[in-house]
N, C-alpha and C positions, 0 to 999 in steps of 0.2 A: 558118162557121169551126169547127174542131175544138175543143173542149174541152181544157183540158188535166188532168191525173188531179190526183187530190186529192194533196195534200203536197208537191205540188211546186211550184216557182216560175216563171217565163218564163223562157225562155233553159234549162230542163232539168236545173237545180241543184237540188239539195234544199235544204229551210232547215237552216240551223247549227240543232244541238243546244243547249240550254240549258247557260251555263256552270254548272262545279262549284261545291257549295255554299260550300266553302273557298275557292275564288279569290275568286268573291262577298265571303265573310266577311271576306277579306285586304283588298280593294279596298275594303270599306265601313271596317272600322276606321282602315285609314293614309291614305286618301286626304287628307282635311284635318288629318292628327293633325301634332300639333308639338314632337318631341321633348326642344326645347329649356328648358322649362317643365315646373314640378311639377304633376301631373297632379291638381288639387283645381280644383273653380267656384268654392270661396271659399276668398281667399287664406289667410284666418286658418286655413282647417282642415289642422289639422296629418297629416304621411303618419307612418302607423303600419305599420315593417318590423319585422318578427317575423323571428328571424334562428337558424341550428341548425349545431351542427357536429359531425361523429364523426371524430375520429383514423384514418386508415388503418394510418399507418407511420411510423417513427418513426427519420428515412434517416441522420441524422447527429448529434453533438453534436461542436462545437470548444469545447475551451475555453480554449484560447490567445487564440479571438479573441472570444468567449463567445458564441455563436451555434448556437442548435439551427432544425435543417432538419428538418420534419416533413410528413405527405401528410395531407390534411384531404380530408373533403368535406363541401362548404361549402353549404347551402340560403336562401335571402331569400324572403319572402312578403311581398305588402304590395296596395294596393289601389289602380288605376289608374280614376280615374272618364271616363275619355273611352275607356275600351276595354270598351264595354258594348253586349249587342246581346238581340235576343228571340231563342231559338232555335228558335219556330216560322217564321220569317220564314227560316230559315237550315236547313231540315233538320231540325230540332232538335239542331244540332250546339252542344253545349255547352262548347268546349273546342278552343284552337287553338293551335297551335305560330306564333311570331313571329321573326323576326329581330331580337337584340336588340339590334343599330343602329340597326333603326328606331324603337325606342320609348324613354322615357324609363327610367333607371334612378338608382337612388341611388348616392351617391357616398361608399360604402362601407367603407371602408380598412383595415388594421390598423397600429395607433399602433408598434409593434416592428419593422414591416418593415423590412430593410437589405440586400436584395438581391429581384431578380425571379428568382422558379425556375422551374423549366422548366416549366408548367403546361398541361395542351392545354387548346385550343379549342372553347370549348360557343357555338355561335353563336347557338340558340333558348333561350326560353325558354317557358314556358307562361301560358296567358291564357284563364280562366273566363271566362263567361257576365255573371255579378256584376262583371269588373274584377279577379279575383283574379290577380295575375302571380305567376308560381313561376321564380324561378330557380336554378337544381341545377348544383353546375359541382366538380370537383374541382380542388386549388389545392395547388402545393408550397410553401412558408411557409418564407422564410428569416429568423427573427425575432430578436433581439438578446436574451441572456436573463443574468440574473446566476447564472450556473454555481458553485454550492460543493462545490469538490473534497478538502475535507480530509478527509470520510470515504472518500474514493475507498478501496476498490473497493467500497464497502458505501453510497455514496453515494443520495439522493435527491433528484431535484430539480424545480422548483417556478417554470414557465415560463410567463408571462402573454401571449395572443393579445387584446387591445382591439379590440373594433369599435369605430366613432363614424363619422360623417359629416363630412367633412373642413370642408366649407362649411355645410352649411343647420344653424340652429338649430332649425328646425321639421319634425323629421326625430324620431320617438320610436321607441325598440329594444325589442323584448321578445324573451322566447323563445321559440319556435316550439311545445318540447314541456316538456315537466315537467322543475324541476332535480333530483328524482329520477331521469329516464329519463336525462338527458343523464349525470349522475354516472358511473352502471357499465355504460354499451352500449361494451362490446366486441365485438358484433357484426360488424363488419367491421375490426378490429383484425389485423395480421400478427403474432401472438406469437411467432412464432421468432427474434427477433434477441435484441441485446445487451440490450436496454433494455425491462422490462415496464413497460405502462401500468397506475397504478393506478386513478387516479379524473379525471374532469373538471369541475371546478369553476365554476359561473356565477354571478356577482353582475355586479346595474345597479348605475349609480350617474352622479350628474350631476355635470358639472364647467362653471363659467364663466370664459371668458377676457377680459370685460367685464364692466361690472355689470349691464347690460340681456340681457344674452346668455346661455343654457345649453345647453349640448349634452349630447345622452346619449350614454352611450358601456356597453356591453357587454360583462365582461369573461370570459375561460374560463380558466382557471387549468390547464394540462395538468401531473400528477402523475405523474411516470415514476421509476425505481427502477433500477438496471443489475443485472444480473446479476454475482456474483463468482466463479463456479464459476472462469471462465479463469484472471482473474486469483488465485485462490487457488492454483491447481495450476502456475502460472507463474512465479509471482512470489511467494510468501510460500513454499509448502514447500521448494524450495532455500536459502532463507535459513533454515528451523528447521532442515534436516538438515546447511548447513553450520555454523549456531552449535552440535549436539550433537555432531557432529564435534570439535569446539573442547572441548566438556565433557569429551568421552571422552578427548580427548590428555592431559587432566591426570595418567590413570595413567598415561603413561610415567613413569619414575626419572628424579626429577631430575637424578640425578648424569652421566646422562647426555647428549651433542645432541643426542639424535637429537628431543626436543621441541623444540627451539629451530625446527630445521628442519620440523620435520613444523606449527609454527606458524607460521612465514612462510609455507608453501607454503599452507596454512590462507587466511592474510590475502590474498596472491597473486590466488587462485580468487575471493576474495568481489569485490577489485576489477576483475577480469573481468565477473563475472557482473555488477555495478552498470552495467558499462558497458554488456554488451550488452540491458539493462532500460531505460538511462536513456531510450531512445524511447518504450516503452511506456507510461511514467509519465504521465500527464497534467501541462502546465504551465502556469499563469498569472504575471503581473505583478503580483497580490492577495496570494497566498499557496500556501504549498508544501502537499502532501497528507500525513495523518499516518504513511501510506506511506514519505512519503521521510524523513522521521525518524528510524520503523522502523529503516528501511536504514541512517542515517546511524549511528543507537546502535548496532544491532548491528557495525557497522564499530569503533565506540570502543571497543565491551567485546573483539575481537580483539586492536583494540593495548593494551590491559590486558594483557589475556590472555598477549601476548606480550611485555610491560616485567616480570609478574609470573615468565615461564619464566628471563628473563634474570639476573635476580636473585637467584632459586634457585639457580641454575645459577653465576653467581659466588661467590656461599654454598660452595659445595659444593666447586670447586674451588677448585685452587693454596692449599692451606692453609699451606702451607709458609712462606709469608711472611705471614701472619696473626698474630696476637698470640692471647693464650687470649682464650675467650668471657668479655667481663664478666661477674661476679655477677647485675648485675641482668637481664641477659638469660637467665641461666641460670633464675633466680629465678620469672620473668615467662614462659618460654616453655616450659624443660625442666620446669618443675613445676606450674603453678597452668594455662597454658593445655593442657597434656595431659589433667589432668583436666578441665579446660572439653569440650575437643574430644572427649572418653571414647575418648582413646589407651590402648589396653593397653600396647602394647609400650613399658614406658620402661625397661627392664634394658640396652639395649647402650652405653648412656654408664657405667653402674657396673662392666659386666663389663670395658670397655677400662682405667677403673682397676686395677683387681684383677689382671690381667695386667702389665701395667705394675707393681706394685710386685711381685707374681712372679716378673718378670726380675731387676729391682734386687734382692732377694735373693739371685737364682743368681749375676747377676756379682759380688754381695758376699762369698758363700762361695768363690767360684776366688779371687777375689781373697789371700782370707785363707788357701787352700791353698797360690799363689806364694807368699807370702811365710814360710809354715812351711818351704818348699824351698829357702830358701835356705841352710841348712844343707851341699846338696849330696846329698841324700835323698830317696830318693823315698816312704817312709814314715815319718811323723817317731818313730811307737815303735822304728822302727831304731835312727834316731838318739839315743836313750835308751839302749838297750842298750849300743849299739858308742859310747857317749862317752866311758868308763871304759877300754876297753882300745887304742884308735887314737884319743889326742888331737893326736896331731901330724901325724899326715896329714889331719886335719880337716879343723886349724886349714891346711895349707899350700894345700887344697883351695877354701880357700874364701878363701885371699887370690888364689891363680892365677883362681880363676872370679870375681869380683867383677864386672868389668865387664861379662861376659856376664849376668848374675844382674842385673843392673841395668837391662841393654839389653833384658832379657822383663820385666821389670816394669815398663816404660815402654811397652812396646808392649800388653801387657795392660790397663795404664793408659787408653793411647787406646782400644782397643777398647772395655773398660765404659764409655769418655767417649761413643763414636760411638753404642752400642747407647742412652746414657740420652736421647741427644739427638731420636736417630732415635724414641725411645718417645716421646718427648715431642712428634714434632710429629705423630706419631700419636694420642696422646689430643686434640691441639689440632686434626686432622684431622676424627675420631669428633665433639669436642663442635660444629664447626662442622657436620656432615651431619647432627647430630642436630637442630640448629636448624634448619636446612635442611628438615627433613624436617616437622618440627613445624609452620614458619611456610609452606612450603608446603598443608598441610591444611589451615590455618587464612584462606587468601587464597583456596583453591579453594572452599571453603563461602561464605566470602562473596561469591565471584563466583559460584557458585551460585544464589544464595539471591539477588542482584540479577537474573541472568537472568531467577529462574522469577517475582518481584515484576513485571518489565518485560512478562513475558508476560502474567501474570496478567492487570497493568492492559489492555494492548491488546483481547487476550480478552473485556473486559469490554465495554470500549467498544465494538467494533467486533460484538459481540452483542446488545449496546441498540440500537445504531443500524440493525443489520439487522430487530429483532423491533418497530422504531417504527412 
């Protein structure tokens, strides 16, 4: 019989090749493995996961329903005693990729969870030599956080992600790397959006929800800060350049509308622009932001603004049926607050006097010239001359003109009546627009001088809170 050649079998097949070291390594570890059970020989020995997270992204804040949605990637490390092998027996492959359905894992959770986000799918995990399992997965985190939006837009806030182990009490957390490193790795942080991350905070800490019972739980404190640039150039400079708007109108004349109208049209605009803001604004069920305050004061000091142009403005006109100005407003406005206010101009309520008893003297001198004419003369040293030589045409002159002489001295009568009247509601015109004019200076400084205290204060605050 023939031989047949080395390496080969009967029948002319070659022998199969020796399987791969990894199948090998996959078939020795799972074969009898049981995923069902915590991976320790002795019950009492507790699994210690060492647990790390860095912020990616930071996708959304609601705080209507107070929920921030954040992109984490999330690391577990912990030690599996039945996934251990020599890796001379193996290659010396020290290190193998698993399905992690087929192995045990911890039951890991975050205590804030309120929604599942859309997170892919890491189906392995890694598995040392020693038992070391590594699982690396990135996770979108929709977590329940108490949002304070009163500093809104200069806001910061202060959102806690809790690991703990839902079930086992003998399940112990630590951190993976140093709370040093974890604090300022922004390393894979996306800083272009709304919201900068400052810092990431970790503290342990144990909690029991029986007396025999403790669980650990893990906590990371994510420190993020919004940016105000938008909201500053959106929403706060139209509201400063509509209230200096409002400052400026002060110098129209009171005496005149056209402030009246050029401050409603004012007030108008601001509840426009409130309205098309009010989406922007962030809302809770808690409390309003100091934003909308803002907005709502400077809305009140417009309608000030606008009850103070009105008032002026009735001041000033229809004097006519006005009465004169009390003493004591005279007293109180025309002289001791002019000096308060370091008004120069206070000469046109004395000069509208001085006029006024100017006329009253000229109608006094015609008057007393009618009445020298009644003679019948139109110069009375005439009538001295010629009384001596025509008495009797005088005398018949001036019994024939009588009634006429009487019917101009009645009408002259009325007229110095209409001129003292007419001056008179003129001086009571003057001393009301003087007032007018006094107690407008004196309403615009103090709503002044409230504005620039209301900005101050905001200023103030909302520069603390950004430099905290």
């Amino acid at each position: 019989p023939l031989s047949l050649p080395a390496g080969t079998r009967q029948g002319g097949r070659p022998p199969e090749p020796d399987e791969p070291a990894l199948r090998r390594l996959s078939h020795y570890l799972l074969a009898r493995y049981q995923k069902g059970t915590r991976p320790v020989r002795d019950w009492r020995t507790t699994t210690n996961v060492a647990i790390d997270l860095m912020v990616y992204a930071i996708l959304s804040v609601d705080e209507k329903n107070q929920v921030l949605t954040t992109y984490i990637w999330y690391r577990q490390h912990w030690t599996d005693e039945f996934l251990r092998w020599e890796p001379e027996r193996f290659d010396n492959l020290t290190q193998i990729s698993l399905p992690a359905e087929s192995i045990w894992v911890p039951d890991i959770l975050i205590n804030e969870f309120v929604d599942v986000g859309k997170s892919p799918h890491v189906p392995y995990v890694y598995v040392g030599h020693h038992g070391e399992v590594q699982n690396l997965k990135p996770i979108q985190v929709m977590t329940a956080c108490s949002l304070d939006i009163y500093n809104f837009p200069f806001d910061v806030q202060n959102c806690s992600l809790t690991f703990t182990s839902w079930l086992h009490h003998n399940i112990n957390l630590a951190l993976w790397r140093q709370p040093e490193l974890v604090k300022f790795d922004r390393s894979v942080f996306m800083n272009q959006g709304e919201w900068e991350l400052l810092y990431v905070l970790s503290c342990f800490q144990e909690f029991s929800v029986k007396s025999s019972d403790s669980y650990a739980e893990m906590k990371f404190y994510v420190v993020i800060r919004r940016r105000p640039l938008f909201y500053t150039v959106s929403l706060l400079l139209p509201s400063i350049f509509l209230m200096v708007m409002d400052i400026v109108g002060f110098y129209l004349p009171p005496n005149s509308g056209e402030r009246v109208s050029f401050k409603i049209t004012l007030l108008l605009g601001y509840s426009v622009f409130l309205i098309i803001v009010s989406d922007t604004l962030p809302a809770t069920a808690v409390g309003t932001p100091l934003i909308g305050i803002y907005f709502v004061v400077c809305m009140a000091l417009l309608v000030i603004s606008l009850t103070e142009t009105i008032l002026i403005v009735r001041l000033v006109h229809k004097q006519d049926l006005q009465p004169h100005v009390p003493d004591w407003v005279k007293r109180l406005l025309l002289e001791r607050a002019t000096v308060l206010l370091c008004i120069r101009d206070r000469k046109k309520f004395g000069q509208s006097r001085t006029q006024s008893s100017d006329i009253s003297r000229q109608v006094e001198n015609n008057d007393s010239t009618a009445k020298l004419n009644h003679y019948g003369c139109e110069d009375p040293r005439e009538c001295e001359t010629a009384g001596g030589s025509r008495p009797a045409p005088a005398f018949a002159g001036q019994a024939e003109g009588s009634p006429l002489t009487h019917g101009l001295l009645r009408e002259i009568a009325a007229i110095r009546q209409f001129l003292e009247k007419r001056e008179e509601f003129r001086d009571v015109a003057r001393e009301w627009l003087q007032v007018g004019y006094v107690l407008d200076v004196l309403l615009f400084r103090a709503y002044l001088a409230a504005v620039l205290a209301y900005s101050v204060t905001l200023g103030t605050l909302w520069s603390v809170w950004r430099d905290a």
